[in-house]
C-alpha positions in Angstrom: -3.5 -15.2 -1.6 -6.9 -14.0 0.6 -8.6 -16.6 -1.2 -6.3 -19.5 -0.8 -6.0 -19.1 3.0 -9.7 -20.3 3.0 -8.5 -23.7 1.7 -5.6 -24.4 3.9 -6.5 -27.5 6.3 -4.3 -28.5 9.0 -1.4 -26.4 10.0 1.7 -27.5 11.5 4.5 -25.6 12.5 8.6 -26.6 13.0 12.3 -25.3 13.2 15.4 -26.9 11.8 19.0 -25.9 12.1 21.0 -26.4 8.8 24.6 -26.0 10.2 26.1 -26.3 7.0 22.9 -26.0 4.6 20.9 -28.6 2.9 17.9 -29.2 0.7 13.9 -30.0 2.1 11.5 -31.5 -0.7 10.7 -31.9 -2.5 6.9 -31.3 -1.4 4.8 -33.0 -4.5 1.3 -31.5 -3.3 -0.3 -28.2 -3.0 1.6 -26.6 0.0 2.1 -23.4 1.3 5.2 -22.2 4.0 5.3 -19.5 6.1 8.9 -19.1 6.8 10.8 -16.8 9.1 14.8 -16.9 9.0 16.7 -16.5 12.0 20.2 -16.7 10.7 21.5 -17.7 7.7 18.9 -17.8 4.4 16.5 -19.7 2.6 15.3 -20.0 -1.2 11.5 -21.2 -0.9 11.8 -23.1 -5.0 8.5 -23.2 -6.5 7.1 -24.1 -10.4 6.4 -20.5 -10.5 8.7 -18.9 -8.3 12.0 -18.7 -6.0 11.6 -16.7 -3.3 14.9 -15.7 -1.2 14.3 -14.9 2.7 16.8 -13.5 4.0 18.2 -13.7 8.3 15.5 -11.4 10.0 12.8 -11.8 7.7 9.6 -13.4 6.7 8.5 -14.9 3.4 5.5 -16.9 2.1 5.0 -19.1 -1.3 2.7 -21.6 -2.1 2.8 -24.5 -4.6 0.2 -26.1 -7.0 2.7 -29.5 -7.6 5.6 -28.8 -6.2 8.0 -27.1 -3.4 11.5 -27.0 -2.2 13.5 -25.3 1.0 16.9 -24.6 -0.4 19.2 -23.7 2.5 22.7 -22.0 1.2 25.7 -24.8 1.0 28.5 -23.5 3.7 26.1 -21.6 5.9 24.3 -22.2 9.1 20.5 -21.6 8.7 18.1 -21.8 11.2 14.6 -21.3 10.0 10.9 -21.7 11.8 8.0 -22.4 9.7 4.0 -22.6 9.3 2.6 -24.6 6.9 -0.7 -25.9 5.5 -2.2 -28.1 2.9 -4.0 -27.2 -0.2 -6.9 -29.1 -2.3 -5.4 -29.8 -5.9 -6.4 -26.9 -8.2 -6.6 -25.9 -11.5 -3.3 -24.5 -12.7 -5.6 -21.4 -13.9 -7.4 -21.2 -10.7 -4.8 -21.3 -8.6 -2.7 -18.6 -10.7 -5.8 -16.3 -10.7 -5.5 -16.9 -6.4 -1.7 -16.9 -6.2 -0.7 -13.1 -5.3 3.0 -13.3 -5.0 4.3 -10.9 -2.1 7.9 -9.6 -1.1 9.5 -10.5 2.2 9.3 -8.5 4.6 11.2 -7.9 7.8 10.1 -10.2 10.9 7.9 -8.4 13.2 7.5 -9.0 17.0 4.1 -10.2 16.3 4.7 -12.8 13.5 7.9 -14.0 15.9 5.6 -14.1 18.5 2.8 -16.2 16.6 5.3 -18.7 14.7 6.7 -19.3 18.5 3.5 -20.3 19.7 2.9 -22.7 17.1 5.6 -24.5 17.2 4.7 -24.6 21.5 1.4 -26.0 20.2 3.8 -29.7 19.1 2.5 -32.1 17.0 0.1 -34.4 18.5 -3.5 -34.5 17.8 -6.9 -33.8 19.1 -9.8 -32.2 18.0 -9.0 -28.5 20.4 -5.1 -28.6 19.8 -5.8 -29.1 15.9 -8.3 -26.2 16.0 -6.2 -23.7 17.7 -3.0 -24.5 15.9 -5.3 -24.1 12.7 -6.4 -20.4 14.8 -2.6 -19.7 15.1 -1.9 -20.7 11.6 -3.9 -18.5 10.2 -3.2 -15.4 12.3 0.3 -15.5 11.3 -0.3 -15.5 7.8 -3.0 -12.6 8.1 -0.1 -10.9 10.2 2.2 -11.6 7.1 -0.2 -9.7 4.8 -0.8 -7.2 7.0 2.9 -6.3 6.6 3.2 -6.7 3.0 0.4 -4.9 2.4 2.0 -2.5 4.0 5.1 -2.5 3.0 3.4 -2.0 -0.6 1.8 0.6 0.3 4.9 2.3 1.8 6.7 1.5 -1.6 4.5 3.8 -3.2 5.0 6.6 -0.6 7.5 9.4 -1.5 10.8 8.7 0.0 11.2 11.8 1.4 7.7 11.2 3.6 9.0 8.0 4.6 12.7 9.7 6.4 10.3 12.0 7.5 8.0 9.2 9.4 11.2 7.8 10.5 12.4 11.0 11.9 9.4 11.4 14.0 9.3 7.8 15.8 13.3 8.5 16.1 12.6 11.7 17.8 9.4 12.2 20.1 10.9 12.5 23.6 11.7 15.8 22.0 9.3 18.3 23.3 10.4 20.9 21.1 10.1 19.0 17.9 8.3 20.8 15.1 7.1 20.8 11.2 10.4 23.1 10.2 12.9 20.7 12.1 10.9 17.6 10.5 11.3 19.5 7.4 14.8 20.4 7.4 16.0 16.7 8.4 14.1 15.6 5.0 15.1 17.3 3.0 11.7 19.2 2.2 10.1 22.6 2.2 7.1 22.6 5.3 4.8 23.4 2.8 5.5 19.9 1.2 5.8 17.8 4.3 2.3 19.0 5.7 0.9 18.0 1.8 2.4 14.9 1.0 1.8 13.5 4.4 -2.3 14.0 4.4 -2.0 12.7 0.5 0.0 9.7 1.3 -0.5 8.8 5.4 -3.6 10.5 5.5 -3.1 13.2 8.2 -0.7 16.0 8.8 2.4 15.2 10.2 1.6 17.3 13.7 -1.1 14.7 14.4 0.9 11.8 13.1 3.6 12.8 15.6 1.1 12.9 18.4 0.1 9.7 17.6 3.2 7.8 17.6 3.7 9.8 21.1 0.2 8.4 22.3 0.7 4.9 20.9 4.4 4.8 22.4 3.0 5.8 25.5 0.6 3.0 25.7 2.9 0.3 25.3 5.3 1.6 28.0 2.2 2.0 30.2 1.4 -1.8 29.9 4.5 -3.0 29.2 7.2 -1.5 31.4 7.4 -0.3 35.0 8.6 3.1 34.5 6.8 5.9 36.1 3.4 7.8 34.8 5.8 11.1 34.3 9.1 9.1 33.1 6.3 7.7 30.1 4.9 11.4 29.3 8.5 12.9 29.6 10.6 10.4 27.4 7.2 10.3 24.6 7.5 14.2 24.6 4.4 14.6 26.6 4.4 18.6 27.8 2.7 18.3 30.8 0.8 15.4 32.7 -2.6 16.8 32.4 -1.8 17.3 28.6 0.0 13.0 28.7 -3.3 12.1 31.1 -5.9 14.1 28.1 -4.5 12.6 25.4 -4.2 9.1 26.1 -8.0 9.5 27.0 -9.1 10.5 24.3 -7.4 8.4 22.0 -7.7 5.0 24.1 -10.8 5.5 26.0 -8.9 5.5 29.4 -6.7 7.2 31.5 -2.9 6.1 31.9 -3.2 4.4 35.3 -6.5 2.5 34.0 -4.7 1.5 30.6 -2.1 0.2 33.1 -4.1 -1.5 35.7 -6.0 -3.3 32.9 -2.8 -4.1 30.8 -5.0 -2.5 27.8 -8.2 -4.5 28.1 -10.7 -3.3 26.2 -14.1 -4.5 26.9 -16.3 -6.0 24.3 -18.5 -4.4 22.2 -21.9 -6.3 23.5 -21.3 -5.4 27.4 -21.5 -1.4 26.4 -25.2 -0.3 27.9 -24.9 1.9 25.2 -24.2 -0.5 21.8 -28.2 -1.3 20.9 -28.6 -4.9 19.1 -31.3 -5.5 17.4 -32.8 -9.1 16.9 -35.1 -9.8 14.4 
């Protein structure tokens, strides 16, 4: 799938309501859909494939010669969608290119980017084609990002995953530790602190601090809530300890992260970055 997204030319983007279902297609060219489901849901009908996406999810297929939207008879779907075209490729090429991928539930950020496609609209020029193409092809990387990760997460012990969950669902509690995390899995300590730096890659202590620090953050920039309201609800012991973390971990204090809404400088404007020319 990488590889195909280098031949897609000209994205578009749209949204229908089905109120009682219906049929699109179908497509009798290479095409590929990005398609998020609102309400209702959607069989994408391919020569290879039928892919169901479901209300509050995401799916992607593509088609060599041909492609259908298949919207259930009786129910109201309403459906937003990215697509591009594809040059005509050899069945075995574009087998060896065509990773199929699960749904996966509809993120803020692939919402976000399929809304501002379709505020893109349809006419043409040569800067509105080029950054609907831009938006195009963010969304889909933001769609493998997300099944990439949600195949990774497939092969994570279920066990670590409650665990993870337990964590996000719970770090405005100060007092949260490894035994608690533990004893809400279903796990011995000794295996939590493992399987988490096999399978996530840290230990869960640091993991939790994390999520604290990267909750944090977006309240910082996103909400209007007080400096200490932030560090008490993320389960931040003290200020000095809220203030040194999110320093560390973000290059700047909480009131700059907030003043610059998380602006980040670039990489070239650092007196300290050398670049070499040759």
């Amino acid at each position: 799938m990488d590889q195909l997204l280098n031949y897609v030319r000209g994205y578009s983007f749209g949204k229908m309501t089905y109120p009682n279902g219906g049929v699109f297609g179908p497509i009798l060219r290479p095409y590929l859909s990005l398609l998020t489901v609102e309400q209702g849901c959607c069989i994408m009908r391919t020569e290879d494939a039928e892919i169901l996406v479901a209300a509050g999810q995401t799916g992607v297929a593509v088609a060599n010669e041909k492609f259908e939207f298949h919207y259930r008879k009786g129910e109201c779907t309403t459906a937003i969608w990215c697509e591009g075209f594809l040059p005509r490729l050899q069945k075995l090429e574009f087998r060896q290119m065509c990773h199929g991928y699960e749904t996966v539930s509809t993120t803020q950020r692939l919402a976000q980017l399929q809304e501002i496609g379709l505020e893109a609209g349809h006419s043409s020029g040569p800067e509105l084609n080029a950054m609907r193409d831009a938006i195009g092809h963010a969304a889909l990387r933001a769609f493998l990002v997300e099944a990439h990760q949600s195949e990774a997460d497939r092969k994570i012990p279920k066990a670590i995953l409650i665990a993870r969950r337990f964590i996000k669902e719970n770090i405005s509690d100060e007092k949260l530790d490894m035994p608690t995390i533990a004893r809400n899995s279903g796990i011995t300590q000794q295996y939590l602190i493992s399987a988490f730096k096999k399978h996530i890659g840290i230990t869960p202590s640091r993991y939790l601090w994390r999520v604290r620090a990267s909750t944090a953050r977006q309240l910082l920039i996103q909400s209007g809530l007080a400096q200490s309201e932030i560090a008490f609800k993320c389960g931040f012991k003290s200020m000095p300890h809220f203030s040194r973390t999110i320093k560390k971990l973000f290059g700047m204090s909480p009131a700059e992260l907030r003043k610059d809404l998380g602006f980040t400088q670039p990489s070239d404007t650092e007196d300290s970055v050398v670049d070499t020319l040759f």
